[in-house]
Each structure stands twice: as C-alpha cells, then as structure tokens.
C-alpha positions in Angstrom: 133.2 108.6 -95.7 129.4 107.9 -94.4 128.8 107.1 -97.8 130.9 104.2 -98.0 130.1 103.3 -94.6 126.3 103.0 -96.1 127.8 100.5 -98.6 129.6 98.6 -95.9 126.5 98.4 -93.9 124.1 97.4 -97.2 125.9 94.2 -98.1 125.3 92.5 -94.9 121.4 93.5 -95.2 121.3 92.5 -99.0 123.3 88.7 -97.9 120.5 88.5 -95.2 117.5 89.3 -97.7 118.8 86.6 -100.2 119.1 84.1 -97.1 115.6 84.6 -96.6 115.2 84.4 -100.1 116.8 81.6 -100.9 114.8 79.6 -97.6 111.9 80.6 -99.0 112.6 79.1 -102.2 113.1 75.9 -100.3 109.1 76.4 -98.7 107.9 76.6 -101.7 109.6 73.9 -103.4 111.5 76.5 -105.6 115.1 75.1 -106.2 117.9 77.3 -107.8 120.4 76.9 -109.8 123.8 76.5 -107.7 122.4 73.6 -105.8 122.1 70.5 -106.1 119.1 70.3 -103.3 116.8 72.1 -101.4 118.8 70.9 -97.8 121.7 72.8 -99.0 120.0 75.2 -100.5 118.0 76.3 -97.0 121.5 75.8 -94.9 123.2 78.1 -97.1 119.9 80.9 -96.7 120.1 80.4 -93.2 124.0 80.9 -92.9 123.6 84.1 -95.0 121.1 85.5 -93.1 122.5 84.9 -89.6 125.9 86.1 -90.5 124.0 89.2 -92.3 122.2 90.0 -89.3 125.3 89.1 -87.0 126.9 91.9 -88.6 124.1 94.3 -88.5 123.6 93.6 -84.6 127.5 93.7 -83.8 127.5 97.1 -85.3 124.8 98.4 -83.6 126.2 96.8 -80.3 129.3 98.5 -81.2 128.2 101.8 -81.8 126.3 101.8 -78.8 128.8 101.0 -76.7 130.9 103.3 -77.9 128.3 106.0 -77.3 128.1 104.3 -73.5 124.3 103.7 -74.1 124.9 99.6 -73.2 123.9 97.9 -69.6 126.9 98.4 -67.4 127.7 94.4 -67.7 128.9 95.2 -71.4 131.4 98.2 -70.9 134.9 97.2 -70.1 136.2 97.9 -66.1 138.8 100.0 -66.8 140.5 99.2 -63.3 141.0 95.5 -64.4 142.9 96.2 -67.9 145.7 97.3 -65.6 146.4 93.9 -64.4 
C-alpha cells in the first residue's frame, strides 16, 4: 500500500518538473513540439507546476492536520459541526 502511495505522490512531482521544464524551454527560446508558441507553451508549464505542487502542499497540509501538528486556526471546532 505505501508503495502505491509513492506512485500517487510521484506524478504530481514529475507534472511539476516538466512545468518547469517546459518554462524553461520558453527562456531559452526552446519551443516543443505540441505547441504552436512559446505563450502557450509557458502557461501550460506554469499550470503543471502549480497544480503539481498544489497537490504536494495539500497533502502535506493534510497529513499534518491529521497528525494535529497545524496552527489551531486550521483544525476544525468540533462544537460548531453540531449546529
């Protein structure tokens, strides 16, 4: 089970490396193949890498709070789920 949730955690990291790959590719002029400009090109490597790193950071946030190691402010009042 930990080894898939390596996987699950790897693809996120690999989508963010080829974001900053693929911006840059766009600093140095570099364009690829799928498109048809460098604009697109560097808004598609930034998207990647902030949804890559989104991930990583909401599953560390996660797994923190889980473990109750957040600021008080993040974990959930259990008094006012009762409402």
């Amino acid at each position: 089970m930990r080894f898939v949730a390596l996987i699950v955690l790897l693809i996120p990291v690999f989508l963010a490396g080829v974001g900053i790959k693929w911006m840059r590719d766009v600093i140095f002029n570099v364009q690829l193949f799928p498109f048809p400009n460098l604009t697109l090109q560097f808004i598609s490597g930034l998207l990647l890498f902030i949804l890559g790193l989104g991930f990583i950071g909401g599953f560390i946030f996660h797994r923190d709070k889980k473990n109750g190691k957040v600021a008080d402010r993040f974990l959930k009042n259990k008094e006012a789920t009762n409402d």
